[in-house]
C-alpha positions as CSV (number, residue, x, y, z in Angstrom):
1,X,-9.3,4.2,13.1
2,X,-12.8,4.5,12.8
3,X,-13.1,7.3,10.4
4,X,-10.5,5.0,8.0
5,X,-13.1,2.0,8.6
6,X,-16.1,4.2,7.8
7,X,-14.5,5.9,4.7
8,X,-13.2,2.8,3.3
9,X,-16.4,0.7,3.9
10,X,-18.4,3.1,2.0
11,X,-16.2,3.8,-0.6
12,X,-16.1,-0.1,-1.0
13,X,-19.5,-0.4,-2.0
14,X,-18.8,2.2,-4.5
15,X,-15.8,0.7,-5.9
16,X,-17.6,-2.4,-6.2
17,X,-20.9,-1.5,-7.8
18,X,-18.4,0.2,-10.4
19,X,-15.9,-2.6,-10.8
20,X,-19.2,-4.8,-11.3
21,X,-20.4,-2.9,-14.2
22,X,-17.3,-2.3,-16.1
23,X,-16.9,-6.2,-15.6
24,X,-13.3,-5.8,-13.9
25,X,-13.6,-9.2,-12.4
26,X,-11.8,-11.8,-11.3
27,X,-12.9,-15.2,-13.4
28,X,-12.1,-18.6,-11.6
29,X,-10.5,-19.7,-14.5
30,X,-7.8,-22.0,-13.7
31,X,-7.2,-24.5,-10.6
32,X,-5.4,-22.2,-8.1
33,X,-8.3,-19.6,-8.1
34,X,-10.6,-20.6,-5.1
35,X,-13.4,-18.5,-5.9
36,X,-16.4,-20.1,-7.4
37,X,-17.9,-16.9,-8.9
38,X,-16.4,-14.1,-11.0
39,X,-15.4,-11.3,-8.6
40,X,-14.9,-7.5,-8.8
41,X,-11.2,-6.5,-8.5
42,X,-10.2,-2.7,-7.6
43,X,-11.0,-3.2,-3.6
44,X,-7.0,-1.6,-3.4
45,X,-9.1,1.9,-5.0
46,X,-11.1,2.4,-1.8
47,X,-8.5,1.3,1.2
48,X,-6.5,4.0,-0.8
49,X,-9.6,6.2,-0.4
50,X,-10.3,5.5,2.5
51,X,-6.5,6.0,3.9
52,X,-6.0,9.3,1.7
53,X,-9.1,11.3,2.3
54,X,-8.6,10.7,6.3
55,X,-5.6,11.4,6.6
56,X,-6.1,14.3,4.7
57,X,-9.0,15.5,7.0
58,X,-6.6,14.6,10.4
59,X,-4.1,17.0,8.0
60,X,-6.6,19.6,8.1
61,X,-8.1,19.7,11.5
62,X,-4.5,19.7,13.2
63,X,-1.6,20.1,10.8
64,X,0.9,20.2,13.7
65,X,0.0,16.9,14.9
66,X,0.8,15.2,11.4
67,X,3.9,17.2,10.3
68,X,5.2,16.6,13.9
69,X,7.6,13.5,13.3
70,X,6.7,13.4,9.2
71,X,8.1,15.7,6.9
72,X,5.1,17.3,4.2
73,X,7.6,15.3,1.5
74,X,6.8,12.6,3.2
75,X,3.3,12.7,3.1
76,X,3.0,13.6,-0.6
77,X,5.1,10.9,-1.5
78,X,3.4,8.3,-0.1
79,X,0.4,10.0,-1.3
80,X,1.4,10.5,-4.8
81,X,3.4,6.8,-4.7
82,X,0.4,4.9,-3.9
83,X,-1.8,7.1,-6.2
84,X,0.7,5.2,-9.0
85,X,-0.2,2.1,-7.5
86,X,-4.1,2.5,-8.0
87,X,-3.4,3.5,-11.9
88,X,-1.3,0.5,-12.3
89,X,-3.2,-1.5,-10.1
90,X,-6.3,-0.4,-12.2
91,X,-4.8,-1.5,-15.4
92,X,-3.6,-4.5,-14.7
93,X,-7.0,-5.5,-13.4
94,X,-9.1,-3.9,-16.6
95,X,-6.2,-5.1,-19.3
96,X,-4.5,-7.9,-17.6
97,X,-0.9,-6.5,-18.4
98,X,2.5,-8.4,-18.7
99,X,4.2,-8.7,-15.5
100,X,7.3,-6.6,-16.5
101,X,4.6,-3.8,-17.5
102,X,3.5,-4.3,-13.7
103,X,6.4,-4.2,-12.3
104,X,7.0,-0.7,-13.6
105,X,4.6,0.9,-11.3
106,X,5.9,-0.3,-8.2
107,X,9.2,1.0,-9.1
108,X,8.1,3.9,-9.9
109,X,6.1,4.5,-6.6
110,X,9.9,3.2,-4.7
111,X,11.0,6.1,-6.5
112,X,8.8,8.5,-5.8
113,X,8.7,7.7,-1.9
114,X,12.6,8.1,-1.8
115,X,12.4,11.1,-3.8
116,X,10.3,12.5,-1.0
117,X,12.6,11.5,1.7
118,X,11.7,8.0,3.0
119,X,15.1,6.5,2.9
120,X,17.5,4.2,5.3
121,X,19.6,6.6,7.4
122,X,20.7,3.4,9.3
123,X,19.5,0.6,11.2
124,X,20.3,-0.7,14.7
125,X,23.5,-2.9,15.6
126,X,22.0,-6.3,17.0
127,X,25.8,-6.2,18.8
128,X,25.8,-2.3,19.8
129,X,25.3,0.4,18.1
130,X,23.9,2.1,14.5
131,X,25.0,0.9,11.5
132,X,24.9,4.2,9.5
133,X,24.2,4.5,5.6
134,X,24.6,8.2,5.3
135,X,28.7,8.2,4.4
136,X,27.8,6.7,1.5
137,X,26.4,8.0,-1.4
138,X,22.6,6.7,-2.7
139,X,23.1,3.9,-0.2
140,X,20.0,5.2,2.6
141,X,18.1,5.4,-1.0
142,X,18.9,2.1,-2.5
143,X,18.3,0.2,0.7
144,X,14.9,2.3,1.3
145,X,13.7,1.8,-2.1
146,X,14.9,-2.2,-1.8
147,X,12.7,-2.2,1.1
148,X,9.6,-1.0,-0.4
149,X,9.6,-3.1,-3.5
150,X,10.3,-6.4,-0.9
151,X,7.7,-5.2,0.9
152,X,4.9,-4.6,-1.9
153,X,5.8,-8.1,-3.2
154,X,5.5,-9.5,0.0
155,X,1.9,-8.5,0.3
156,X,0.9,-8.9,-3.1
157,X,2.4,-12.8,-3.0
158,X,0.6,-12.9,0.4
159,X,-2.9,-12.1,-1.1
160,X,-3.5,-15.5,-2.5
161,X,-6.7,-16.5,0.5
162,X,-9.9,-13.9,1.1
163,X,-9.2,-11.5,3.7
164,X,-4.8,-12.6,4.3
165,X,-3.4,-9.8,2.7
166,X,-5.9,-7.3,4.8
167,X,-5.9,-8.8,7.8
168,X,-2.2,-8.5,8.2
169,X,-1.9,-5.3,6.8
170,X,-4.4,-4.5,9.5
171,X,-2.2,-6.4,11.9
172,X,0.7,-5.2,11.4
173,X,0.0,-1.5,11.2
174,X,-1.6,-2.3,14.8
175,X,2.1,-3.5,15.1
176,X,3.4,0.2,14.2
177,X,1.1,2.0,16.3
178,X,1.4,0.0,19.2
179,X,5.6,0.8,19.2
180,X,5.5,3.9,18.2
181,X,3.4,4.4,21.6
182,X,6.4,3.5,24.0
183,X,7.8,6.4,25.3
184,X,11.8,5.4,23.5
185,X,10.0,5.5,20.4
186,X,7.6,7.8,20.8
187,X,5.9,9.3,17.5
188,X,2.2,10.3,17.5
189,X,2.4,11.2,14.3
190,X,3.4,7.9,12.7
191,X,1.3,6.1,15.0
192,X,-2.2,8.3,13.5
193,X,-0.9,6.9,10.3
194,X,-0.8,3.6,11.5
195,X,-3.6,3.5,12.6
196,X,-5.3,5.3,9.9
197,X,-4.6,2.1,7.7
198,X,-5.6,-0.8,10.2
199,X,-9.0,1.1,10.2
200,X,-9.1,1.4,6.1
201,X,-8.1,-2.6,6.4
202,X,-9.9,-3.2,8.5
203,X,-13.4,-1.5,6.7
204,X,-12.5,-3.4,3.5
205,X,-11.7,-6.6,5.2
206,X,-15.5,-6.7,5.9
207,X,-16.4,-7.2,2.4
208,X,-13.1,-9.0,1.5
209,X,-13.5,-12.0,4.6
210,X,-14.2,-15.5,2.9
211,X,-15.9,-15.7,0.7
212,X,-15.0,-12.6,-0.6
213,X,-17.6,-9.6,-1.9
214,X,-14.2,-7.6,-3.4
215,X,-10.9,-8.4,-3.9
216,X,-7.9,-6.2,-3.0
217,X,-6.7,-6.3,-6.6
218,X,-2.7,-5.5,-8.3
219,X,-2.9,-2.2,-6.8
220,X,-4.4,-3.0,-3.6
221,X,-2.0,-5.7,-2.8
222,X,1.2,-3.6,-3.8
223,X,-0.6,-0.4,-1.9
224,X,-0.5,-2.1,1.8
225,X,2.8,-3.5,1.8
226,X,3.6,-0.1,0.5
227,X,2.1,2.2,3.4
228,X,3.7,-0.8,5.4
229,X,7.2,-0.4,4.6
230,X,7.0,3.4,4.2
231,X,5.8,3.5,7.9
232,X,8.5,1.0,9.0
233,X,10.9,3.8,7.8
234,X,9.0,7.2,8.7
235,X,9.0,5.6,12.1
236,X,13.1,5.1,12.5
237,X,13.6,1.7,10.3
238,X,12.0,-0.1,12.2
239,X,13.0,-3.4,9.7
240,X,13.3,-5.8,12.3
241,X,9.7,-5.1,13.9
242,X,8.4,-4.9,10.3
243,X,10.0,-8.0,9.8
244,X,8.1,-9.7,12.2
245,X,5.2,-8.7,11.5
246,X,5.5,-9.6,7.9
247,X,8.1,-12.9,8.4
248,X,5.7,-15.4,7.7
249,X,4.9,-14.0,4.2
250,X,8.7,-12.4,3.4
251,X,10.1,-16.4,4.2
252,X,7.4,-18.0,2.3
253,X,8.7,-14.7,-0.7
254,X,11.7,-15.6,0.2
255,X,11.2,-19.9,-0.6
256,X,9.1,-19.5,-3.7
257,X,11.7,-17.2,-5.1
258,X,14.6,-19.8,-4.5
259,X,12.7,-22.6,-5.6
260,X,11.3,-21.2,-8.6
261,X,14.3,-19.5,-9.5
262,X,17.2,-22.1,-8.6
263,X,14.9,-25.7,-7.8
264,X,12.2,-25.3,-10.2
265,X,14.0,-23.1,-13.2
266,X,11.2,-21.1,-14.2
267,X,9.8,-17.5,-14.3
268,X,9.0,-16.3,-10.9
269,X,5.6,-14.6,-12.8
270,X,4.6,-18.4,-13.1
271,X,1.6,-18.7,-10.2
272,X,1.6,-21.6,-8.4
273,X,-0.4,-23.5,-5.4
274,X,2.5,-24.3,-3.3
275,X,2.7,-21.0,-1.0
276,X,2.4,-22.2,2.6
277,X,-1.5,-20.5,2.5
278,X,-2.2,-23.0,0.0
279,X,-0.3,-25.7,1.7
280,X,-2.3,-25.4,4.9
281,X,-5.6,-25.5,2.7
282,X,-4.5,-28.9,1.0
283,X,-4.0,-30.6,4.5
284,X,-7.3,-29.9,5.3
285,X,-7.8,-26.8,7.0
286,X,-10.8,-24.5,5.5
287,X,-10.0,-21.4,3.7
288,X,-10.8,-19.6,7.2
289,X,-9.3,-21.9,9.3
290,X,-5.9,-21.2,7.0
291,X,-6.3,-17.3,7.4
292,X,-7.0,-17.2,11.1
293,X,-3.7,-19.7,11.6
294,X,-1.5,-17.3,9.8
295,X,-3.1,-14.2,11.3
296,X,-2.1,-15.8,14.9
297,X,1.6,-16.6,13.7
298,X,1.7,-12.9,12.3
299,X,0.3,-11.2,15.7
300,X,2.3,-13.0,17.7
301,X,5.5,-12.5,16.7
302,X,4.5,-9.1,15.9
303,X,3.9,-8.5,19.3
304,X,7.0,-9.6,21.0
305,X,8.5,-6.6,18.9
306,X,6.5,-4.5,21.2
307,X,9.4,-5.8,24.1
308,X,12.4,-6.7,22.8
309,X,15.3,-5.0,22.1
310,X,17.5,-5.6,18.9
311,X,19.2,-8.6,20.2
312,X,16.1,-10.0,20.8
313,X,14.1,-9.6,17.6
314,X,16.9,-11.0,16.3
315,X,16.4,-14.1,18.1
316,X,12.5,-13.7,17.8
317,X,13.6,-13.9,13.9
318,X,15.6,-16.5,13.8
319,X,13.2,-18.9,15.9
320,X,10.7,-17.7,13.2
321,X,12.8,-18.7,10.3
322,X,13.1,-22.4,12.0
323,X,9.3,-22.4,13.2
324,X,8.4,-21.8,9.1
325,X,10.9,-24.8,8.2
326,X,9.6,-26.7,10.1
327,X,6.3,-25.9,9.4
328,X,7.0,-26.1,5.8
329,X,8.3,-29.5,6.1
330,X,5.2,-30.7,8.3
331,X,2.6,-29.4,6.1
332,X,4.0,-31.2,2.5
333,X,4.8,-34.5,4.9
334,X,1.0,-34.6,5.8
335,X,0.2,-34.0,2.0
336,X,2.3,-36.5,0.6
337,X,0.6,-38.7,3.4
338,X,-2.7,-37.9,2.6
339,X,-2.5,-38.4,-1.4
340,X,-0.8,-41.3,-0.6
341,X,-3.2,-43.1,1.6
342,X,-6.1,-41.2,-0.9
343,X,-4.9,-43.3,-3.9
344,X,-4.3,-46.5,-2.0
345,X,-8.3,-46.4,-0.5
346,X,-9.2,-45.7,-4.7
């Protein structure tokens, strides 16, 4: 943890002075950015940095330890996969590309990842059991590499406030690590990972807290949700722990696709200010105030992962899908209320 947080720090301040004098910036340009200074993009360059080189010094020092639950394939594919991400990442942020030219590079790091092995064998039976994927053909595959595109979009539609997207990458791989800890699940391997990225997170989020020195980026948004997912996997699909740790952000994914999509009727590319983040800033709560609120939600139901079983995370999910309706429904009451009594006092 601390050699990720030291590694990435520094290699922030690089990638920043660098992104600052190639002008890869981020102009506040339009109403939904909350910025009120251009800032340097690319901050996804050093938390891959700062994850890669560690782990490849942990690699070094004791081999055994790493290859000990994760296959070498593994390792280069998430390796290689997020290297993709940082190219794409970096020209989206220097060109501004379309978003189907985007959306070829986290495909393409999906594929590489289950090329290398990090597929869906099966996932546990809420009612008894394993639901097994292996008797049919490309199915552990297609689910694994459904999985890691849900997840990098999760995190890159998550990164919308300084320091969100981090914070509950950090978070959540706490999440990981603390499971894979527990003696069913034991993995120490998978856990060093972990743990690797909540310190590289956790470096950047320093310089990436409101108001933000760096911002994560394309690449750097897609690249935590990517180690994410891969380690949800690696670590024996662990989907519905994942799942609560990510929830918040995969149901609010999971709104602003339907109502774009089949409310709205128009391209899910088209930004908008109506994720819940942004809803909790327009009913008053300061931009800190809004992370810190969603950091709690994320860490708590993350941790009852840590003791439930199956059954129970099931339950833990389905409270949280009624928690974010209702949440939902509170927070655009209170803004309707608001404008309202705002244009009545004018």
């Amino acid at each position: 943890f601390t050699l990720g947080l030291i590694v990435t720090a520094a290699a922030t301040i690089v990638v920043r002075r660098w992104a600052l004098r190639r002008v890869i910036v981020d102009v506040p340009s339009r109403p939904r950015k909350l910025h009120a200074y251009p800032t340097p993009l690319l901050g996804g360059v050093a938390i891959y940095v700062g994850f890669s080189l560690t782990l490849a010094l942990m690699y070094a020092v004791s081999q055994a330890i790493i290859v000990k639950d994760i296959s070498p394939a593994a390792i280069l594919g998430l390796t290689f996969g997020g290297l993709v991400l940082m190219v794409g990442g970096y020209l989206d942020d220097r060109y501004h590309i379309t978003p189907l030219k985007q959306f070829v590079w986290p495909v393409l790091a999906a594929f590489l990842a289950v090329g290398s092995g990090v597929v869906v064998r099966g996932i546990t039976n809420p009612f008894g059991g394993t639901i097994h994927f292996d008797a049919l053909p490309l199915v552990p595959g297609l689910v694994g590499f459904l999985w890691l595109l849900g997840m990098m979009y999760t995190t890159k539609l998550l990164d919308g406030l300084d320091g969100l997207a981090t914070g509950v990458g950090a978070i959540g791989s706490l999440i990981i690590f603390g499971l894979t800890q527990f003696t069913p699940f034991y993995q120490p391997s998978v856990g060093l990972l972990a743990v690797m990225l909540a310190g590289a997170c956790a470096g950047f989020l320093a310089w990436n807290w409101y108001p933000a020195r760096i911002f994560l980026g394309e690449g750097g948004s897609l690249y935590i949700g990517f180690v994410l997912g891969v380690l949800a996997i690696i670590s024996g699909a662990k989907i519905a722990t994942a799942l609560l740790v990510m929830g918040v952000p995969a149901l609010d994914v999971a709104w602003v696709i339907v109502r774009r999509w089949f409310w709205e009727r128009h391209s899910l590319a088209q930004a908008d200010r109506k994720h819940l983040h942004y809803r909790l800033l327009d009913v008053g709560l300061s931009h800190r105030q809004a992370v810190v609120v969603l950091y709690l939600i994320t860490a708590s139901f993350g941790l009852t992962s840590l003791f439930l079983g199956t059954q129970g995370k099931v339950f833990a999910l389905i409270i949280l899908v009624g928690l974010m309706a209702v949440l939902g429904v509170l927070l655009v009451l209170i803004y309707r209320y608001k404008k309202t009594a705002a244009a009545t006092n004018k």
